[in-house]
N, C-alpha and C positions, 0 to 999 in steps of 0.2 A: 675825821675823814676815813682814817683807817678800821673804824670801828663801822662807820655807814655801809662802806663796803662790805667788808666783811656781812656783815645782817643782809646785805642782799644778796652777796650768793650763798647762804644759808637758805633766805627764804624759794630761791627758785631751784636749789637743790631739792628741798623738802617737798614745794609744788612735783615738782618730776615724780618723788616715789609716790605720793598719794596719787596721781594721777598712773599711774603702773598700776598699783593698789585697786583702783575704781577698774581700771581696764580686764584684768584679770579677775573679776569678782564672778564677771557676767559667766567664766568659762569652768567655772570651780562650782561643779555638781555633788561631785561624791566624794567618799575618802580617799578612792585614789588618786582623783584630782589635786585636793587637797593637801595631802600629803607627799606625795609622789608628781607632782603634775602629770595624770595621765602618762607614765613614762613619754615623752614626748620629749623631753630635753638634751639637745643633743648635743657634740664633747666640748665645741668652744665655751657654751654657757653652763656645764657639768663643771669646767677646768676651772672658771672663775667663781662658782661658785662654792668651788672646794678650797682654793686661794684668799678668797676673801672670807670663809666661814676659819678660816686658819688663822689669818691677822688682824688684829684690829687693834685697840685701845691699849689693851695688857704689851703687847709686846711692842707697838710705836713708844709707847710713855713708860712704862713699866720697868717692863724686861730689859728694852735696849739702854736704859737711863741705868738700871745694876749691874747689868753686867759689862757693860761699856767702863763703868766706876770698877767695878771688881775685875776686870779681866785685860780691858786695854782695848787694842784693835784685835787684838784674839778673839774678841768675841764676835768676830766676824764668820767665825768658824759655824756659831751656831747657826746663820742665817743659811751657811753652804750644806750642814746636817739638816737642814730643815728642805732647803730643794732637793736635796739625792733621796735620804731614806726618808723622809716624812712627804715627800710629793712622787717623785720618780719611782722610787720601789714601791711605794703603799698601792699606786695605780697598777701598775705591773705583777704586780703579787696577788694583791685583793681584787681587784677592779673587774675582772673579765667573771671569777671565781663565784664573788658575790653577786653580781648581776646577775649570774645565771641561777644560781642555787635559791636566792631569795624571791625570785620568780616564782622557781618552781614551787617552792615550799609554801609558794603564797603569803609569803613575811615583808611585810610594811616596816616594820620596825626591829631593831637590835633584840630586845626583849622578844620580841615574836618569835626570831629566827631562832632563839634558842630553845624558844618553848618547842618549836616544829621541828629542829634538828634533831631534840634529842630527848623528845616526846615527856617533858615534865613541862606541867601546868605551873609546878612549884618553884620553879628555874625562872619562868617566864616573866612571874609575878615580883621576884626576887629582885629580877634584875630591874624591872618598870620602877620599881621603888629606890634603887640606885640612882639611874636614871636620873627620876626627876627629884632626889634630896642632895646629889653632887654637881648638878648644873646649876644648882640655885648663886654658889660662890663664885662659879666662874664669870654667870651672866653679872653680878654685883664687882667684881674687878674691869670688867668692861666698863660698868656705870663710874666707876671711879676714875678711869683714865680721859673717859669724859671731860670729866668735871676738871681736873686740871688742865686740861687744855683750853676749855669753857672760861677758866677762871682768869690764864695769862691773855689771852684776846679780848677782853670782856675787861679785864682787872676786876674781877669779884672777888673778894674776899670771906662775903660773910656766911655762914650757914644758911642763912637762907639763900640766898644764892644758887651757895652748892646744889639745894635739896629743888631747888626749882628746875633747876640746866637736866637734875635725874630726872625728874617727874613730868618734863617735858619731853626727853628723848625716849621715855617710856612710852609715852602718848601715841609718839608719830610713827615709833616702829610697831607698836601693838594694832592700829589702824591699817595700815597694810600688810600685815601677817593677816590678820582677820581676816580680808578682806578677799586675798588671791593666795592664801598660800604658798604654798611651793613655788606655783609658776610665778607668783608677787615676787617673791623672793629671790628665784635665778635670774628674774630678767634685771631685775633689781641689783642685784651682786655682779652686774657684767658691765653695767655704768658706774656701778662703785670702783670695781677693780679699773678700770680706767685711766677713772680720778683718780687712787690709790697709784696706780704706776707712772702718770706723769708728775702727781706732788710728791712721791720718793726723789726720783731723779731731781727735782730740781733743789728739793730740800738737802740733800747730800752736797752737788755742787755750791750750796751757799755757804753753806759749815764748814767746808771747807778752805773755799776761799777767804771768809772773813780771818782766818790765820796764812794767810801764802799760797794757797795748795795743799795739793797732798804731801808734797814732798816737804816742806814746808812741814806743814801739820805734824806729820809725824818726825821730824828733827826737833820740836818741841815735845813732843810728848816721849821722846829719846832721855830729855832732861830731866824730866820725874822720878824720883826715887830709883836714880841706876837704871832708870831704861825700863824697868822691866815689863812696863806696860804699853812698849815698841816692840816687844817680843813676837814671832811665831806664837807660841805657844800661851803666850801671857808667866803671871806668879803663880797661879795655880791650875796646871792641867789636869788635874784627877776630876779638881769638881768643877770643872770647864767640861770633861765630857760626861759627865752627870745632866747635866744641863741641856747638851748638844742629846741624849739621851731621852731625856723628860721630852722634850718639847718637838722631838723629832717622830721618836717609836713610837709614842703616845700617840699619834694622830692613827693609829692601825687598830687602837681599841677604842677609840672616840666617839658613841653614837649620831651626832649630829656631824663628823666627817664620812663614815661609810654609809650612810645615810645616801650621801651623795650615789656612789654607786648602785644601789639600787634605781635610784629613779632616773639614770642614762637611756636614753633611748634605745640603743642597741649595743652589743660587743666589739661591732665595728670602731667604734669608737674611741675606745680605751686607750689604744696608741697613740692616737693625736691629741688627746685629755691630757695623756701622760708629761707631753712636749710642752706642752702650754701651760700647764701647772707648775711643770721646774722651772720655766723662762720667768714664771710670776713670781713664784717663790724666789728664786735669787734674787730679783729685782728689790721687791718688797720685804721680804725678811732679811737678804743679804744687805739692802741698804741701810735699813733700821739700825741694825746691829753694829756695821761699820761704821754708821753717825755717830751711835750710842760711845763705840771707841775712843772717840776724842772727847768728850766729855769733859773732865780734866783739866781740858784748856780750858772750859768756859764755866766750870764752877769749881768753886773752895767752900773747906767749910771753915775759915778762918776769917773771909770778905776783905784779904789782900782785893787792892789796888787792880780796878778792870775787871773785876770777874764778879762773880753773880754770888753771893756769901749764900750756902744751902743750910737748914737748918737741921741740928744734929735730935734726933728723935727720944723718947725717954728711955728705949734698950740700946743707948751706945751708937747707934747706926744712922748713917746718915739719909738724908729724906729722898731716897732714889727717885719717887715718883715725883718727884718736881722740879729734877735735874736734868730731862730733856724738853720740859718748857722754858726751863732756860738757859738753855742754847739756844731754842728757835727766838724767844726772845730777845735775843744776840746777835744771832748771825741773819736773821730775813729780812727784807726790805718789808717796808707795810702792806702792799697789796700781796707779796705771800703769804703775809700772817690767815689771810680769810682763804687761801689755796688751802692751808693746811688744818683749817678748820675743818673746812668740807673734807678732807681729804681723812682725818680721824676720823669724823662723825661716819664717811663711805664703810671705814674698816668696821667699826663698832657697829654700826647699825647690820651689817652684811651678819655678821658676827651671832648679833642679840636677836636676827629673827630667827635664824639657824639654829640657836638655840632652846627658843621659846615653843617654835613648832615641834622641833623632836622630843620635848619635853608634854608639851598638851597632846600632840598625837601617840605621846608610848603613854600614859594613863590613859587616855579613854582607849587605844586596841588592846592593850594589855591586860588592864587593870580593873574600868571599869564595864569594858563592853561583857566578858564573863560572867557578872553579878546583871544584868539588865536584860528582864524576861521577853521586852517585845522592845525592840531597838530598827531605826530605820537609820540609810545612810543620810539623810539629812537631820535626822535629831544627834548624831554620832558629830558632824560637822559642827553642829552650833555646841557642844560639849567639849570641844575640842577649843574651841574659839573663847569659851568662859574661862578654861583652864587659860588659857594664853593671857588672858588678864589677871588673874591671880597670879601666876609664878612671875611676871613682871612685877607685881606689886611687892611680894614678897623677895625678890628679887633689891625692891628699892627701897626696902625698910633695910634689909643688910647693909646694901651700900652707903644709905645714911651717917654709917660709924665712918667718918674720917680720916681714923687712926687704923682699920685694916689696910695693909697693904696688897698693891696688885697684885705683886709676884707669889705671895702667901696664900690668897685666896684662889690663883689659878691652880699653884703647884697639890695644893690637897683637892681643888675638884679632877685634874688630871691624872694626879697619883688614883683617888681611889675606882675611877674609872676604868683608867687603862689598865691598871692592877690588878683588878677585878673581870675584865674582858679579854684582853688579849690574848693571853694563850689561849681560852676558849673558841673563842672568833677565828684565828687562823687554821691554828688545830681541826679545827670544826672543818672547816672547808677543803682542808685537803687529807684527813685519816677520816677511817672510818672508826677508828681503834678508839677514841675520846668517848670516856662515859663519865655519864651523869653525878658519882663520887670527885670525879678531877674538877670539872666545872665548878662544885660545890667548894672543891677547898680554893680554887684558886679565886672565887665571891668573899670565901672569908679571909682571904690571904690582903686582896685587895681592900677590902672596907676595914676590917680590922685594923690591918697596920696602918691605915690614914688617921683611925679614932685614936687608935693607941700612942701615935707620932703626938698625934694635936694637944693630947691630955701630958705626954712629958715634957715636951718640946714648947708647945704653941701658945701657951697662956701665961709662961714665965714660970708656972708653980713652982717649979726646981731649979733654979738659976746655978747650982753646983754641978749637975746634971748636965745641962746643957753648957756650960762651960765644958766639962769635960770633954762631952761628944763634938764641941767645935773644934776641939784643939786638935784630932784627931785627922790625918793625912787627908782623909774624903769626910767632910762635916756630916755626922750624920745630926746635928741636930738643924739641918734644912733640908724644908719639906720638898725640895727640886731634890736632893739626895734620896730620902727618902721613898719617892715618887716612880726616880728611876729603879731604882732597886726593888719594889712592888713590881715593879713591868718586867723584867728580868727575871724575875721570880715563878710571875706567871706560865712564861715561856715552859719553866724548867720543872711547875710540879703539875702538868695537864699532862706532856707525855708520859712522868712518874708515873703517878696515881695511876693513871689508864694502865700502865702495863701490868699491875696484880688486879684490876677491876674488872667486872664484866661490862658488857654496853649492855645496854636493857633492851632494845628489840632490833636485831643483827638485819632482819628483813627492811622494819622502816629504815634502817640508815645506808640498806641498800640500796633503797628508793631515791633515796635525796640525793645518790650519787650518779644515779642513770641521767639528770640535764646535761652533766660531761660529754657522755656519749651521743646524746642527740642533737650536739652542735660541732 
């Protein structure tokens, strides 16, 4: 019974976005349709679609399942870093700055805006190639979080399985990105967020009742090793705000998050984006995290009596990503189980077109439109639309591997992103002092130390190595550490470098700064 249900409101969720999908095909002309929806989109459906391109799969299953285990109800913290500085400041900061500048400059894309900011071609290309080789892990950590929730509704076990649940949700998103673009996509991300904020709430309410309450709840999880994961702070605050760090600042150098602001309808808007974004964001990251919390109560990895025995992995660590299927497992009643189906798939899917599209749309404007001697905006459109099927594809041959984990493959697609953006992108919009040598170091600051993390760190090679760097106050040998500290980095050698550098042409970057004045 619980299973019938479930399959049908999957199927008439699914109907909904294809039908969104087919609606907005007719109106998706050109690239800037396309990619941008005609700027036409305005802050309520901007807010959600910047909320729900922010949550999905990695952080319901993921994220909230480790650090809920590693952190306690502390890691509720990270849900409240995520609505202040990753939704609230990023709008207020970015939001107004970018809309305008990226206008002007005539920039579609992250990669573009730096080609036009600061007049290299070789900036532009650099970054399009970042772009689209570090969103490849993150979209594959989405396809994973998936699948385990695919698997506890379902009870699948087997690889094939798994690899059908990907190659299906590849399918149904890849058809509606095709299909309407951007505008597919916001209007689409506004019925997700929705679902997303009434199956948080109710998901939270079940988990916790199934122990007492809250107050309850947490009087048990007071009895766990001396409390400490009833704490404020949690057992470890350094690399708790490591964490609150990665997953917060990171959305400021994110191409498929400022993406968002670009294609807002107007500046009017920003403010009320702003409001609607932090109320999602704590709703949906705040609750995530504060479920993830309790965790503890509803799995072991020892399979005492009542609880959910999780299986200990081959590096020592226990199987995080399948420690918040089972709690829902746990604590839902059966027709929630299929709420909270849809209610992933809403996040994930918002997630994986957001990032398909900014990935085929920064190759073909970036990358390939340059190289292509007679290009029209409808042959640019369907080039755009073939790439959206490959980087899925390749996308679900990664996620194929099992044994990657979420949090692993998010933290090095975000470290070397935001690593590699951030200081650039903010810097960029408000000095005109940023040249072209900072941007450069801070590309190889960012990509560098992801490759270089992943080769000492990431593959076991050096198990002495990485012992050491765990035992160490703030674990540098995790890539959420590492990640943050790339971002940080960034910040601090864009204003460096620029102050002994020259800018390369003082005229164009007075140019890009006259949209200020004309609004």
């Amino acid at each position: 019974m619980t299973t019938a249900i479930t399959l049908a409101m999957l199927i008439v969720y699914i109907a909904i976005m294809m039908g969104i999908g087919i609606y907005t095909a007719s109106k998706t002309k050109s690239v800037s349709d396309f990619v941008l929806g005609g700027h036409s989109v305005g802050s309520w459906l901007t807010a959600f679609a910047y909320g729900t391109s922010y949550f999905s799969a990695v952080v319901f299953i993921g994220y909230a399942g480790q650090f809920g285990w590693n952190y306690g109800v502390s890691s509720t913290w990270i849900g409240i870093g995520n609505a202040v500085l990753g939704s609230a400041l990023a709008w207020l900061v970015l939001g107004r700055r970018t809309r305008l500048m990226s206008n002007h400059l005539q920039a579609k894309t992250m990669p573009e805006f730096f080609g036009n900011r600061f007049q290299s071609v070789s900036l532009k290309i650099a970054a399009a190639l970042i772009v689209f080789v570090f969103l490849i892990p993150y979209t594959a950590s989405v396809y994973n979080g998936l699948s385990r929730l695919f698997n506890m509704a379902f009870d699948l076990e087997s690889d094939a399985s798994y690899r059908i649940i990907i190659i299906a949700m590849a399918i149904v998103t890849a058809i509606y990105v095709i299909l309407g673009g951007y505008a597919a996509t916001a209007l689409n991300d506004f019925i997700q967020g929705i679902v997303m904020l009434i199956g948080i709430a109710a998901v939270v309410v079940c988990t916790l009742q199934n122990h007492g309450g809250f107050s309850e709840s947490l009087r048990q999880m007071g009895e766990i090793e001396q409390g400490q994961y009833a704490t404020l702070f949690g057992p470890e605050p350094l690399n708790l705000l490591g964490v609150v760090i990665l997953t917060s600042l990171g959305t400021w150098g994110l191409p498929q998050m400022v993406h968002k602001f670009y294609a807002i309808k107007n500046t009017d808007g920003i403010r009320k984006g702003a409001v609607i974004s932090t109320i999602f964001a704590l709703v949906v990251a705040g609750g995530s995290y504060f479920m993830g919390g309790f965790d503890r109560l509803f799995c072991t990895l020892n399979g005492e009596s009542g609880k959910t025995a999780i299986a200990t992995l081959a590096n020592g660590k226990p199987e995080y990503d399948a420690m918040v299927p089972a709690m829902l497992q746990s604590a839902l009643p059966d027709l929630l189980i299929g709420l909270v189906v849809v209610l992933v798939l809403s996040a994930s899917m918002s997630t994986l077109s957001s990032l398909v599209l900014t990935s085929s749309s920064t190759m073909t404007i970036d990358f390939i439109r340059p190289r292509m001697k007679h290009h029209s905006e409808k042959k640019e459109v369907i080039i755009m639309r073939v790439l959206i099927a490959a980087f899925l594809l390749i996308s679900v041959l990664i996620a194929f591997n099992k044994n990657a984990s979420i949090s692993t493959l998010m933290s090095y697609s975000w470290g070397a992103l935001a690593g590699s953006f951030l200081g650039p992108f903010v810097f960029g919009l408000y000095s005109k002092k940023v040249t072209v040598p900072a941007v450069w170091t801070s590309f190889i600051l960012g990509v560098g130390g992801t490759i270089g993390h992943m080769i000492l760190f990431g593959f076991g090679w050096f198990p002495a190595l990485t012992k050491s760097a765990a035992s160490l106050p703030l674990n540098l040998a995790s890539p959420i550490n590492i990640g943050a500290i790339l971002m940080i980095l960034s910040l601090i050698v864009v204003p460096v470098i620029s102050s002994f550098t020259k800018v390369k042409d003082p005229k164009a970057t007075d140019a890009a700064f006259i949209c200020y004045q004309q609004k």
